[in-house]
LOSE-86692 format. One line per 8 residues: their letters; for each residue x, y, z of N, C-alpha, C. Coordinates in steps of 0.02 Angstrom, whole numbers, plus 32768, in hexadecimal, padded with zeros to 4 digits. Layout:
a> X/Y/Z/X/Y/Z/X/Y/Z ~ ...
This chain:
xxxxxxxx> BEB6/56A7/345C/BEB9/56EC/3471/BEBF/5719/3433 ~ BEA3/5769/3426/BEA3/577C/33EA/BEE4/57A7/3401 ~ BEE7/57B5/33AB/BF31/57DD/33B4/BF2D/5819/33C2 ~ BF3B/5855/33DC/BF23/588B/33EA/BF36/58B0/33C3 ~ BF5A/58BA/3393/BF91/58CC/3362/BF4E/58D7/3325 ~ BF46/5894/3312/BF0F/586E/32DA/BECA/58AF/32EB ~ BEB9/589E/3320/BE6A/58C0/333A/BE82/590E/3345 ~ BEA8/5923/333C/BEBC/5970/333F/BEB2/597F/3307
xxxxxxxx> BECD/595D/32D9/BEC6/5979/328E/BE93/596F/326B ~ BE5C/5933/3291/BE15/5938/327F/BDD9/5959/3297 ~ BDFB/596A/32E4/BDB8/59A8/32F4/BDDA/5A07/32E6 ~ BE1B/5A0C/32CC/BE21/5A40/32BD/BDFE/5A50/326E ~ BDFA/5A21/323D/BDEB/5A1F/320A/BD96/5A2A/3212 ~ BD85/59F6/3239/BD39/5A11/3245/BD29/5A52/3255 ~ BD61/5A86/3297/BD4A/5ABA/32B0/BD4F/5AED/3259 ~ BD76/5AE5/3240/BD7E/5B02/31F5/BD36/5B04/31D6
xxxxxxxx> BD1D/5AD9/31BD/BCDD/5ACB/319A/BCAA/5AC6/31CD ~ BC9B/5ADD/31F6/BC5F/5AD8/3215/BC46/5B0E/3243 ~ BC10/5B3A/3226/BC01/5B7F/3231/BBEB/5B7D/3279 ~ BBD9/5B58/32A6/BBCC/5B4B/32F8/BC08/5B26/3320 ~ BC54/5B2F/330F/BC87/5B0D/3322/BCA3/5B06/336A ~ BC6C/5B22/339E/BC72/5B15/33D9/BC58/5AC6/33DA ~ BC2C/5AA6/33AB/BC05/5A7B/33B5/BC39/5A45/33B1 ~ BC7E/5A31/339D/BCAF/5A1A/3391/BCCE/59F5/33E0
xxxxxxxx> BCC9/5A3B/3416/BCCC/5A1E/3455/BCB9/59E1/3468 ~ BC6B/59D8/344B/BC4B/599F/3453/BC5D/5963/3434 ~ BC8B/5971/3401/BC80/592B/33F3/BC90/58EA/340E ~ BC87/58A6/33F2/BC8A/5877/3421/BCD1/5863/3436 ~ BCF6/5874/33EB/BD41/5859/33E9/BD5F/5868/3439 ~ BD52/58A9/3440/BD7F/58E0/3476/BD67/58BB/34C2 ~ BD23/58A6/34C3/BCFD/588F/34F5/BD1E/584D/34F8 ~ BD2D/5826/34C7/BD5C/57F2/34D4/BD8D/57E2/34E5
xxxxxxxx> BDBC/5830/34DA/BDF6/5838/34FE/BDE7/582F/3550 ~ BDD1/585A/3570/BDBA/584A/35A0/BDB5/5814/35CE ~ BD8F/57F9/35A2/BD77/57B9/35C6/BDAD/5782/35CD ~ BDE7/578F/35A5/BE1B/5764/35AB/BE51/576D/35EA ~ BE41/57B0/35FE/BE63/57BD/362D/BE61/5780/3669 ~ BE24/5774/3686/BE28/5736/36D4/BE5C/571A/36A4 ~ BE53/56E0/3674/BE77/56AD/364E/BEBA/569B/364C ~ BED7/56D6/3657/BF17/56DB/3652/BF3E/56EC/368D
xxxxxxxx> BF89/56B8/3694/BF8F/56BA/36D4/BFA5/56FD/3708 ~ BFB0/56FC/3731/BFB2/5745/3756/BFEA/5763/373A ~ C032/5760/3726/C069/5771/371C/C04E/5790/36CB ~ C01B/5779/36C2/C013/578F/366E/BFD6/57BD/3650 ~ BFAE/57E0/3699/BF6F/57F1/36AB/BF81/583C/3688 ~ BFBC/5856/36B3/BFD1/5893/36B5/BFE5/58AC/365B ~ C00C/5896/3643/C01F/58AD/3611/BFF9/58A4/35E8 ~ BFC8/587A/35DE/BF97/586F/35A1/BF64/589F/35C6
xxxxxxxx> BF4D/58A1/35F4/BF2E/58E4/3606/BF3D/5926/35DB ~ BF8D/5927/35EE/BF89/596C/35D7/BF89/5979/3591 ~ BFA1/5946/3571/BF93/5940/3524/BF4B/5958/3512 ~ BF24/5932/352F/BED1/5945/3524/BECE/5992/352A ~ BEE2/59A6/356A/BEE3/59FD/3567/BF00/5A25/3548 ~ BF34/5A12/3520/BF63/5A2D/34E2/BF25/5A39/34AB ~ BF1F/59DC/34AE/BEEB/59E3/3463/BE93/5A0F/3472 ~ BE91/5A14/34B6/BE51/5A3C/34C5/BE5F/5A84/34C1
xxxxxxxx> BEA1/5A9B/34DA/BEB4/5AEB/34BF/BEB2/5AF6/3481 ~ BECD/5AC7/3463/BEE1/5AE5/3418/BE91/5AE5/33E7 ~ BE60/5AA8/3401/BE2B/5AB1/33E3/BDFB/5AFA/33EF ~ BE04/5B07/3435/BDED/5B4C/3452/BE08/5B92/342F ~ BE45/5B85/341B/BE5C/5BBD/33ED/BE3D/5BB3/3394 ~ BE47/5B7E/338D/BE34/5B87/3344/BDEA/5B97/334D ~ BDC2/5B8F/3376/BD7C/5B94/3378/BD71/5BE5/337C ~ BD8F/5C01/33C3/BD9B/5C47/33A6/BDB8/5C65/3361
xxxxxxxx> BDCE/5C4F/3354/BDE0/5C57/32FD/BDBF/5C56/32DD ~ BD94/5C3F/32DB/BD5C/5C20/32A8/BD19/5C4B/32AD ~ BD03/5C46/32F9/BCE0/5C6E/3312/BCE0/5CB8/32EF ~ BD13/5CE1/32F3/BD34/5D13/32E9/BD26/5D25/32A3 ~ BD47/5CF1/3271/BD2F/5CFE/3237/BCF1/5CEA/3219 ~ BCCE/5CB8/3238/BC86/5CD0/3223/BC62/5D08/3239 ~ BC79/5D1A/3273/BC55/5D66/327A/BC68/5D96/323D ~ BCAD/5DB5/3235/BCD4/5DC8/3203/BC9C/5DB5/31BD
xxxxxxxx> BC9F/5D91/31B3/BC79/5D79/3180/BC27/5D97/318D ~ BC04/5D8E/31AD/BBB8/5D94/31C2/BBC7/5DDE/31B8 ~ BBF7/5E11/31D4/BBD9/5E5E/31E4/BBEF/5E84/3183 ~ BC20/5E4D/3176/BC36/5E64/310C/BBFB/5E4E/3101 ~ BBD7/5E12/3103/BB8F/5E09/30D6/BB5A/5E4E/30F8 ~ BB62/5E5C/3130/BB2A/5E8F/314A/BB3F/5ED9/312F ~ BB65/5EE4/3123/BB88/5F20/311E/BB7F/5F2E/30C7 ~ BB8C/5F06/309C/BB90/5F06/3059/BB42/5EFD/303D
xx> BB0F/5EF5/307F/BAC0/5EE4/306D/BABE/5F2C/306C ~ BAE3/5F64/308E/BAAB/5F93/30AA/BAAE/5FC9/3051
């Protein structure tokens, strides 16, 4: 099972460096979370669930973050052209 801890600090690092950081949603790691869910027994479904949605909020915020300042960034390069 991956650690969710571990993969937080590797797709936040990605949403950092990567100018399309919605695309991060996708990746496979997160999709693997997922899939571990049946796997695990019912008493243990719930809370690793919500872990996943912790680590899916927090990626959703940094992505707005990011988002944000590449715009920020795009309208200083447009602005300093004119």
């Amino acid at each position: 099972m991956t650690d969710i801890e571990t993969l937080r600090a590797v797709l936040l690092e990605r949403i950092e460096n990567n100018n399309e950081p919605r695309e991060v949603l996708k990746a496979p790691e997160l999709r693997g979370l997922y899939a571990e869910i049946p796997k695990l027994e019912p008493s243990e479904r719930g809370p690793y669930g919500k872990k996943i949605n912790e680590l899916k909020n927090a990626l959703e915020d940094a992505i707005v973050t990011r988002e944000t300042m590449l715009e920020d960034a795009k309208l200083s390069r447009g602005s300093s052209c004119a």
